[in-house]
VMD Tcl script that draws the C-alpha trace (Angstrom):
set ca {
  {0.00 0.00 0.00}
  {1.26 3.07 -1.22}
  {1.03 6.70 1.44}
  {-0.44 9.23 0.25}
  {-0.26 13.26 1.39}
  {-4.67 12.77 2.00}
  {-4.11 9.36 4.06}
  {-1.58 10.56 6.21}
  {-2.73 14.09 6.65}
  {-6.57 13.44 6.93}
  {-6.57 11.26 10.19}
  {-4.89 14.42 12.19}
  {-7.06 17.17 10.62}
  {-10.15 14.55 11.32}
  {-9.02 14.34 15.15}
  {-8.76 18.30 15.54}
  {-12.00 18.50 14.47}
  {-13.40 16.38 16.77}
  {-12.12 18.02 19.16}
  {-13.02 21.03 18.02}
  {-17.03 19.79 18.17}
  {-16.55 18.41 21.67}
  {-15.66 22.14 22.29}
  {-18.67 23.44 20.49}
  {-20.43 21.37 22.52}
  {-18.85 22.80 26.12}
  {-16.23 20.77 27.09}
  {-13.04 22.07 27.67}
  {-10.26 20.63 25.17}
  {-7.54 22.77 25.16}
  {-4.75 20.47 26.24}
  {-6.06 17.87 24.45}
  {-5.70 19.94 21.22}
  {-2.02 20.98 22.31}
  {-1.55 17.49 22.74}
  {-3.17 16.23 19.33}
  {-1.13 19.24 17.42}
  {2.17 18.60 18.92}
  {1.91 14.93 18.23}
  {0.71 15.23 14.52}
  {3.72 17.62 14.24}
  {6.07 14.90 15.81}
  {4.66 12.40 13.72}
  {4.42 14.20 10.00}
  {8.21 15.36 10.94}
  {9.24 12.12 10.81}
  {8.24 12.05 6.79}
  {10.99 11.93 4.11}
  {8.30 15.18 2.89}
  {7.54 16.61 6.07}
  {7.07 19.86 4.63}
  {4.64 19.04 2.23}
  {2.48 17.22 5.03}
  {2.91 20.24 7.49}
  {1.52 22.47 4.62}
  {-1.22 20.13 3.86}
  {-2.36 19.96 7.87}
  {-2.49 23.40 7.59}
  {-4.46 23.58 4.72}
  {-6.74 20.90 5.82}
  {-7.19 22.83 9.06}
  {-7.87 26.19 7.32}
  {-10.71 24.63 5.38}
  {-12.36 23.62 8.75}
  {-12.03 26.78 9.98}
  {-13.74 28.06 6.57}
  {-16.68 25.33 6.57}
  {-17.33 26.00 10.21}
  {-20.82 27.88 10.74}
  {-21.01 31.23 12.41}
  {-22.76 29.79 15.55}
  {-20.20 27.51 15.61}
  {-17.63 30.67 16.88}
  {-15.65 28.13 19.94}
  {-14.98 25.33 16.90}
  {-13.84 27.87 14.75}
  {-11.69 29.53 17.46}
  {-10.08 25.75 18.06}
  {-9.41 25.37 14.72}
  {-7.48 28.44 13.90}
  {-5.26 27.78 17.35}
  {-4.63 24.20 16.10}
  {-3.65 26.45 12.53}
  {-1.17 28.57 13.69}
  {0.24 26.17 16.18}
  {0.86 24.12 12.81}
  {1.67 26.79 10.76}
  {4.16 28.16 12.83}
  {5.87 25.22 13.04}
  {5.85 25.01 9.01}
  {7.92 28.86 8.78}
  {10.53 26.53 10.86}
  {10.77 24.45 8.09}
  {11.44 26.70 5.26}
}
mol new
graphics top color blue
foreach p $ca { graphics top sphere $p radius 0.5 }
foreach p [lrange $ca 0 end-1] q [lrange $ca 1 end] { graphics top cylinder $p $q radius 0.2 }
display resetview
């Protein structure tokens, strides 16, 4: 079975937006989505094209953020946190 950029990125962005409803819905998540983010970093820096991946989770989170409802203002306030926290770690990489 071949990897691709969608079946390794998709799983993390998936997670962080679970979390992200479970916010919506009142629960408090926060170090849970530190902890998801940080580990999806560790794991897609580990790639031979961790770069690409990174950029892709960051992209995949931005779209969330962009589907997301505007009564849905805590799951898009996860989202973009889980965004930069990725993106920043992307600008490291270039």
């Amino acid at each position: 079975m071949k990897a691709t950029v969608v079946g390794l990125v998709t799983p993390h962005v998936l997670q962080v937006v679970d979390l992200a409803r479970q916010a919506e819905a009142g629960r408090n998540v926060d170090w849970h989505l530190r902890d998801a983010v940080t580990a999806t970093l560790e794991a897609l820096a580990q790639q031979y094209n961790a770069r690409e991946l990174l950029a892709a989770y960051v992209h995949g989170l931005q779209a969330a953020v962009r589907e997301t409802g505007p009564r849905q203002a805590a799951q898009a306030q996860l989202l973009e946190t889980a965004a930069a926290m990725a993106s920043r770690e992307l600008q490291k990489l270039a």
